[in-house]
Backbone as JSON Lines, residues from 0, in Angstrom:
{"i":0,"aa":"X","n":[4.03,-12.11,13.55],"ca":[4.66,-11.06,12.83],"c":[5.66,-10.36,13.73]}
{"i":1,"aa":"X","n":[6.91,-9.9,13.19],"ca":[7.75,-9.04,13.73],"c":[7.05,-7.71,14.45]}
{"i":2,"aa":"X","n":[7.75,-7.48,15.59],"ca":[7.32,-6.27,16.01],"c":[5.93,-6.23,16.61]}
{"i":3,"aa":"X","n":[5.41,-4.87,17.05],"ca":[4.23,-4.65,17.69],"c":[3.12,-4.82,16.78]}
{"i":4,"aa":"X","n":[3.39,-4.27,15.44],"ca":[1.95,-4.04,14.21],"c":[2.0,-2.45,14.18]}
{"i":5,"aa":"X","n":[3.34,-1.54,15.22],"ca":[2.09,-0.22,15.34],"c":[3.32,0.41,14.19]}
{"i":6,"aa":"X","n":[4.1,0.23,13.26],"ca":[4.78,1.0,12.4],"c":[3.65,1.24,11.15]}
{"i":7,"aa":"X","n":[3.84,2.29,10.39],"ca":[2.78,2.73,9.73],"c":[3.66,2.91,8.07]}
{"i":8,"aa":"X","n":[3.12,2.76,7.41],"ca":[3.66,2.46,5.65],"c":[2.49,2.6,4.81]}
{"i":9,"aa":"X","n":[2.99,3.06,3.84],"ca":[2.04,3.72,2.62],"c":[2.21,2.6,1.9]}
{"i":10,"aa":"X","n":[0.56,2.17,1.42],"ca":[0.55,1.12,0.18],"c":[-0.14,1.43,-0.89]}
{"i":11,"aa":"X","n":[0.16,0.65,-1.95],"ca":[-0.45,1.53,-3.26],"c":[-0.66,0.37,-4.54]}
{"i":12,"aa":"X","n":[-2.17,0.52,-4.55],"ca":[-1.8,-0.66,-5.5],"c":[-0.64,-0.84,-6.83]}
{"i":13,"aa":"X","n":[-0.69,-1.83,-7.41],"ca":[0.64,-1.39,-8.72],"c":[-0.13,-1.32,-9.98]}
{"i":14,"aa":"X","n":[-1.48,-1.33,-10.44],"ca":[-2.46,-0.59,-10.99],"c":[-2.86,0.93,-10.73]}
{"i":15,"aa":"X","n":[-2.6,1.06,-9.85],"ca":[-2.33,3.19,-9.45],"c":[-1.14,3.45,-10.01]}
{"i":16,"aa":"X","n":[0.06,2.44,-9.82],"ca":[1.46,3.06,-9.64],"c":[1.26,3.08,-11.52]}
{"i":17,"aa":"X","n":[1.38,2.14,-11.83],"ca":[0.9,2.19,-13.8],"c":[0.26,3.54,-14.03]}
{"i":18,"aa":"X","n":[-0.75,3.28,-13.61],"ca":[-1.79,4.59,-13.85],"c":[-0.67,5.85,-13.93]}
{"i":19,"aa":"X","n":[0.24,6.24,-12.66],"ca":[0.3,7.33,-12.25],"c":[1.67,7.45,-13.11]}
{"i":20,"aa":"X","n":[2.54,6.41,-13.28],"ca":[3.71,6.46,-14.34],"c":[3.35,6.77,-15.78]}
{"i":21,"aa":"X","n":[2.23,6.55,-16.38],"ca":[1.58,6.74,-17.66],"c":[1.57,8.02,-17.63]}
{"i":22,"aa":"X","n":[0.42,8.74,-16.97],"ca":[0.52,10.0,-16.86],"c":[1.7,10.68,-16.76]}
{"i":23,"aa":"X","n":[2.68,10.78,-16.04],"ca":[3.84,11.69,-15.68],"c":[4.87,11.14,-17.1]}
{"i":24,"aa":"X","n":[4.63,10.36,-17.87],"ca":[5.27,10.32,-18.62],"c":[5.32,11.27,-20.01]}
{"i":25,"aa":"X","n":[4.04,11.0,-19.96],"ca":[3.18,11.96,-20.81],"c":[3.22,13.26,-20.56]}
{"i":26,"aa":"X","n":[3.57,13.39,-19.27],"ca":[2.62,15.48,-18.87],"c":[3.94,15.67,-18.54]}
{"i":27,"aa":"X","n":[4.74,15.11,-17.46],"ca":[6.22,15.49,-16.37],"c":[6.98,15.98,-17.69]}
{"i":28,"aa":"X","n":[7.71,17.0,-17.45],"ca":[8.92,17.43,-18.01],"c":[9.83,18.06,-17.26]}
{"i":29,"aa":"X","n":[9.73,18.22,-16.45],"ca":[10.5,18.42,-15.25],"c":[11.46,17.45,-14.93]}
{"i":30,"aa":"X","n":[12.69,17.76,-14.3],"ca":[13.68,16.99,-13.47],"c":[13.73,16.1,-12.19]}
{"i":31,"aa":"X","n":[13.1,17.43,-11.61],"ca":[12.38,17.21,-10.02],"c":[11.51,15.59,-9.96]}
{"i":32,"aa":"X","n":[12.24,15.15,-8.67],"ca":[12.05,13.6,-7.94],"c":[10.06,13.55,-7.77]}
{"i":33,"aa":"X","n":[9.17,12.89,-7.95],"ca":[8.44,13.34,-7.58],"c":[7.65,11.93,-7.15]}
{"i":34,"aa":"X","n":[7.2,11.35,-5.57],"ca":[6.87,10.94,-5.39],"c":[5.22,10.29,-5.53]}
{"i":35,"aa":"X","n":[5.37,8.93,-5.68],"ca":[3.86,8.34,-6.15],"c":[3.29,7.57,-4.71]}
{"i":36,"aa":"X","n":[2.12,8.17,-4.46],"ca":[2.13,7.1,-3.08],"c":[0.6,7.16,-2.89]}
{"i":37,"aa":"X","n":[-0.16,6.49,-1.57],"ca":[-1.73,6.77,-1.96],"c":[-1.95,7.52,-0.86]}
{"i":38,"aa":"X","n":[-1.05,8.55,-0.08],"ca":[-1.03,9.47,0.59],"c":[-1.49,9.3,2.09]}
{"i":39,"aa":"X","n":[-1.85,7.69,1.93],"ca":[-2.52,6.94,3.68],"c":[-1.37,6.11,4.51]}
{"i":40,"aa":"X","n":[-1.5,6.78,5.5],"ca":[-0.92,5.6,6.39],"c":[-1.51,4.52,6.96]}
{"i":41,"aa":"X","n":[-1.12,3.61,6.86],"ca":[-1.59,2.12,7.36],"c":[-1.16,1.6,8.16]}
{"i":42,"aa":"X","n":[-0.9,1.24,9.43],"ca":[-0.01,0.55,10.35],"c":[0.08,-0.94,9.82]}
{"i":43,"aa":"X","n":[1.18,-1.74,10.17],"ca":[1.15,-3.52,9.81],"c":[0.13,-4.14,10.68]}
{"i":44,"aa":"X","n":[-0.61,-3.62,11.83],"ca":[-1.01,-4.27,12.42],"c":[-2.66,-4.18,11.82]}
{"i":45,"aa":"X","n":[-3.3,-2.74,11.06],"ca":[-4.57,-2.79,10.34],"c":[-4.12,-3.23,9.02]}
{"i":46,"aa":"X","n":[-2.66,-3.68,8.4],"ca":[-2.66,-4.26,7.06],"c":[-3.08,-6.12,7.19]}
{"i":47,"aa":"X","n":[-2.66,-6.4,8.45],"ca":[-2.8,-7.63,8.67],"c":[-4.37,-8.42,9.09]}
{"i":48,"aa":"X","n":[-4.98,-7.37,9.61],"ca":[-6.67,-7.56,9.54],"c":[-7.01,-7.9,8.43]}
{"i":49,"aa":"X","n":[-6.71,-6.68,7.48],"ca":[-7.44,-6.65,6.08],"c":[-6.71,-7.78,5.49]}
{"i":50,"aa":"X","n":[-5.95,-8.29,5.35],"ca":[-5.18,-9.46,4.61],"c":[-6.37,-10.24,5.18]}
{"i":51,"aa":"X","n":[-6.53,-10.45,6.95],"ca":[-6.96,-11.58,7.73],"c":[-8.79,-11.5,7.07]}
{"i":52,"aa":"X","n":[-9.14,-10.34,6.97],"ca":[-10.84,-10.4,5.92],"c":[-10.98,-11.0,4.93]}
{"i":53,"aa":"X","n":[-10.51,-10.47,4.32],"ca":[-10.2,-10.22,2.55],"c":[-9.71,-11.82,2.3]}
{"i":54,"aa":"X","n":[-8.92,-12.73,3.0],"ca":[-8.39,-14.1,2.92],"c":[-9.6,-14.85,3.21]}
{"i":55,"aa":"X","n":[-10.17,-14.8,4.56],"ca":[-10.69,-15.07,5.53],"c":[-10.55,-16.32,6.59]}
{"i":56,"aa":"X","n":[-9.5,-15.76,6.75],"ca":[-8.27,-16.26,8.12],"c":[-9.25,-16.14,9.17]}
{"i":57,"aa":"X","n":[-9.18,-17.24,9.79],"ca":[-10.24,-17.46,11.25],"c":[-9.14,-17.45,12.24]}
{"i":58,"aa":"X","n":[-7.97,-17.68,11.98],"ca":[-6.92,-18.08,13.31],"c":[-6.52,-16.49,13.7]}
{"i":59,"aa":"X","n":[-5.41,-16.25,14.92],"ca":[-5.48,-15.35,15.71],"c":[-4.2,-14.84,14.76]}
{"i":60,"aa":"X","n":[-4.03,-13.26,15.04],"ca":[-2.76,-12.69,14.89],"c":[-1.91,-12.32,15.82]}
{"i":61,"aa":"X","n":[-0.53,-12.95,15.83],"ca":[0.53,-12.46,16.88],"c":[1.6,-12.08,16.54]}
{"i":62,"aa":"X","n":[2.06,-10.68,17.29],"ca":[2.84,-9.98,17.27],"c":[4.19,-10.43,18.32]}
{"i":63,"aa":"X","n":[5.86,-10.46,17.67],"ca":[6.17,-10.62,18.43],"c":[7.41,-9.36,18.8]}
{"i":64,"aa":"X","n":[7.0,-9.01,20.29],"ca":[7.41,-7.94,20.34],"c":[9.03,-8.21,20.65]}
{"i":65,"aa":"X","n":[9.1,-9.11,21.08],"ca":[11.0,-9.37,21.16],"c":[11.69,-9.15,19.67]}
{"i":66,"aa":"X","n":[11.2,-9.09,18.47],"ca":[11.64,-8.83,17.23],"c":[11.88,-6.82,16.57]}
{"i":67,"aa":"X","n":[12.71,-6.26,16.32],"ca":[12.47,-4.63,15.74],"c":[10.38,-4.75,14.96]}
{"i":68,"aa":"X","n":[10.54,-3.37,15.45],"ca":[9.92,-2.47,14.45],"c":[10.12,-2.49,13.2]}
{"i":69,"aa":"X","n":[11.1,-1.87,13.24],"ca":[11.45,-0.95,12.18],"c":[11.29,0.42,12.2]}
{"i":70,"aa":"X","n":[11.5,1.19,11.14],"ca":[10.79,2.52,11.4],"c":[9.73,2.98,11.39]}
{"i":71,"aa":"X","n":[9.18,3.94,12.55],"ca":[8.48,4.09,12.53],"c":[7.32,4.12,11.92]}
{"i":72,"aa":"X","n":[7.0,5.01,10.57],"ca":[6.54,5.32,10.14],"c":[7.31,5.74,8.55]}
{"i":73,"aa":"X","n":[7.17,5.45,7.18],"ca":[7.26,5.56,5.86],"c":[5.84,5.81,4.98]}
{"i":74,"aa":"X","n":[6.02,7.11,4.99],"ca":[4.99,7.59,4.0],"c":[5.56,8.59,3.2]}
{"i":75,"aa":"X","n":[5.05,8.99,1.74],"ca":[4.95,9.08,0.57],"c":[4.1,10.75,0.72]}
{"i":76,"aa":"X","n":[5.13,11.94,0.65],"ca":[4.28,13.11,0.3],"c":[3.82,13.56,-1.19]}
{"i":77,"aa":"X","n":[2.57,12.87,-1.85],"ca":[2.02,12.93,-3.03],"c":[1.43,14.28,-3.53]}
{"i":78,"aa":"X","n":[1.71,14.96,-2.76],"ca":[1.01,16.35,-3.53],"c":[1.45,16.98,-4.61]}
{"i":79,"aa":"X","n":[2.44,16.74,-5.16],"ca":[2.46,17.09,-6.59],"c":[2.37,16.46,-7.69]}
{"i":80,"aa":"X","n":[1.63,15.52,-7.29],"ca":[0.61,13.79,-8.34],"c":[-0.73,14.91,-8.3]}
{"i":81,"aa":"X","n":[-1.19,15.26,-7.22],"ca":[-2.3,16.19,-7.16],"c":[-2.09,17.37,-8.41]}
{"i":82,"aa":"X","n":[-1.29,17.92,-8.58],"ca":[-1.53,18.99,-9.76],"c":[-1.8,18.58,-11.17]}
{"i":83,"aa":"X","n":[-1.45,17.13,-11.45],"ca":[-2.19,16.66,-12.56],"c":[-3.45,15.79,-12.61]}
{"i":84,"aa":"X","n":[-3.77,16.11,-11.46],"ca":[-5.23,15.36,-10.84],"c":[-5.11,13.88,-10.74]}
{"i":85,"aa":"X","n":[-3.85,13.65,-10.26],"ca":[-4.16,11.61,-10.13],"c":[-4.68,11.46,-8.7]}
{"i":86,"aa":"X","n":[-5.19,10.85,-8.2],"ca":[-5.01,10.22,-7.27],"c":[-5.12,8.84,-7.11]}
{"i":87,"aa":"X","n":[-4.74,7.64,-6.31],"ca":[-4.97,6.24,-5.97],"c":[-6.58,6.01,-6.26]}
{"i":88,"aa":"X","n":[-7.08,5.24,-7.03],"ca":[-8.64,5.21,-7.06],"c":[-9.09,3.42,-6.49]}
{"i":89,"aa":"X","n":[-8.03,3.22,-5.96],"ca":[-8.24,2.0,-4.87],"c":[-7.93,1.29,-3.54]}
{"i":90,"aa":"X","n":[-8.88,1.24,-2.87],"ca":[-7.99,1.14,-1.32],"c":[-7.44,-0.14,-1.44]}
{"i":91,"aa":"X","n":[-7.17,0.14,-0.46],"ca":[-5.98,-0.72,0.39],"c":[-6.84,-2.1,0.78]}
{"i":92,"aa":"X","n":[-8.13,-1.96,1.02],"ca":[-8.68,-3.31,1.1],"c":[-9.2,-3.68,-0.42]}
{"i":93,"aa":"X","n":[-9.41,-3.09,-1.59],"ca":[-10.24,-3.38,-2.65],"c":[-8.35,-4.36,-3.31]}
{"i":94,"aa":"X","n":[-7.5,-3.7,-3.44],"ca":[-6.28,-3.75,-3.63],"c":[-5.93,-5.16,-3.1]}
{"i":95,"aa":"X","n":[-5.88,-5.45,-1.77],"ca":[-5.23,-6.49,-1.21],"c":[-6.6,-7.87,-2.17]}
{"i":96,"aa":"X","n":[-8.12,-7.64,-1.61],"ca":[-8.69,-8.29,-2.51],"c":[-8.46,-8.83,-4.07]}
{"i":97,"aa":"X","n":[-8.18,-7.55,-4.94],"ca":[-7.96,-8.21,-6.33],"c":[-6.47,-9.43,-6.59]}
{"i":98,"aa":"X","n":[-5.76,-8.56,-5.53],"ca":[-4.08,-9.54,-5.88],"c":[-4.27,-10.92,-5.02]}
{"i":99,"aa":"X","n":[-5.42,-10.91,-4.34],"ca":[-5.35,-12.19,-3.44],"c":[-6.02,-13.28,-4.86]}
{"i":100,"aa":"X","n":[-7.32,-12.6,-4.92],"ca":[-8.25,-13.19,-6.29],"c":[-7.18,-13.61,-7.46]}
{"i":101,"aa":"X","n":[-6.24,-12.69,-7.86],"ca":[-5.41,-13.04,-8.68],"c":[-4.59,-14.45,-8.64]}
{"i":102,"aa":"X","n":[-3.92,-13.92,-7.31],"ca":[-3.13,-15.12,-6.53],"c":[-3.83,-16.76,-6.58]}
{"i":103,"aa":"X","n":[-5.38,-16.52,-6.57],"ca":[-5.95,-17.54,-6.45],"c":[-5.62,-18.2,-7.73]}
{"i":104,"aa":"X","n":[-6.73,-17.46,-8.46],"ca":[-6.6,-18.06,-10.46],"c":[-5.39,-18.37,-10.73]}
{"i":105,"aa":"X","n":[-3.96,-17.76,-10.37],"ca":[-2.94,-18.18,-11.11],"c":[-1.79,-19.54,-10.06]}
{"i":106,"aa":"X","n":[-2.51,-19.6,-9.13],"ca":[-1.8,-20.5,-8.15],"c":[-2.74,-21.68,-7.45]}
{"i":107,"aa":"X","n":[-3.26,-22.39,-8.21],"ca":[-4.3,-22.87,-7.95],"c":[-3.77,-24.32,-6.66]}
């Protein structure tokens, strides 16, 4: 993989992001931009474990540091998803699991 692993990014399943577009469609009347996110940071380097579980990848992971980063860090300030009570109701490992399972059944 590019880079060290240590840049950090917000993931969200796209069953939250549904979820959370339903709602604001319904309730939002407002103008105001309002971000959807699951409010966690994840670095690439603990997204690539959980891929490496959740798969169950026995081989090693390498980082190569002669390649960018990127930026630092991209996260998602969700607190005003909070005033209509949503929040993400799936991690980041339950998440990577179902789309892998998916991936399976439809790509056989």
């Amino acid at each position: 993989m590019w880079g060290t692993g240590k840049p950090k990014r917000d993931f969200l399943f796209a069953d939250n992001l549904a979820e959370a577009c339903i709602l604001l469609m319904k309730k939002y009347k407002d103008n105001e931009v309002i971000n959807i996110g699951s409010g966690k940071d994840t670095s690439i380097k603990e997204l690539a474990q959980v891929i490496k579980k959740v798969t169950g990848y026995k081989g090693d992971l390498f980082f190569d540091r002669t390649k960018p980063d990127g930026n630092p860090q991209r996260s998602l300030d969700g607190e005003k998803m909070k005033v209509f009570g949503w929040e993400p109701t799936t991690s980041l490992e339950e998440g990577i699991k179902k789309t892998y399972l998916w991936y399976k059944k439809n790509n056989p």
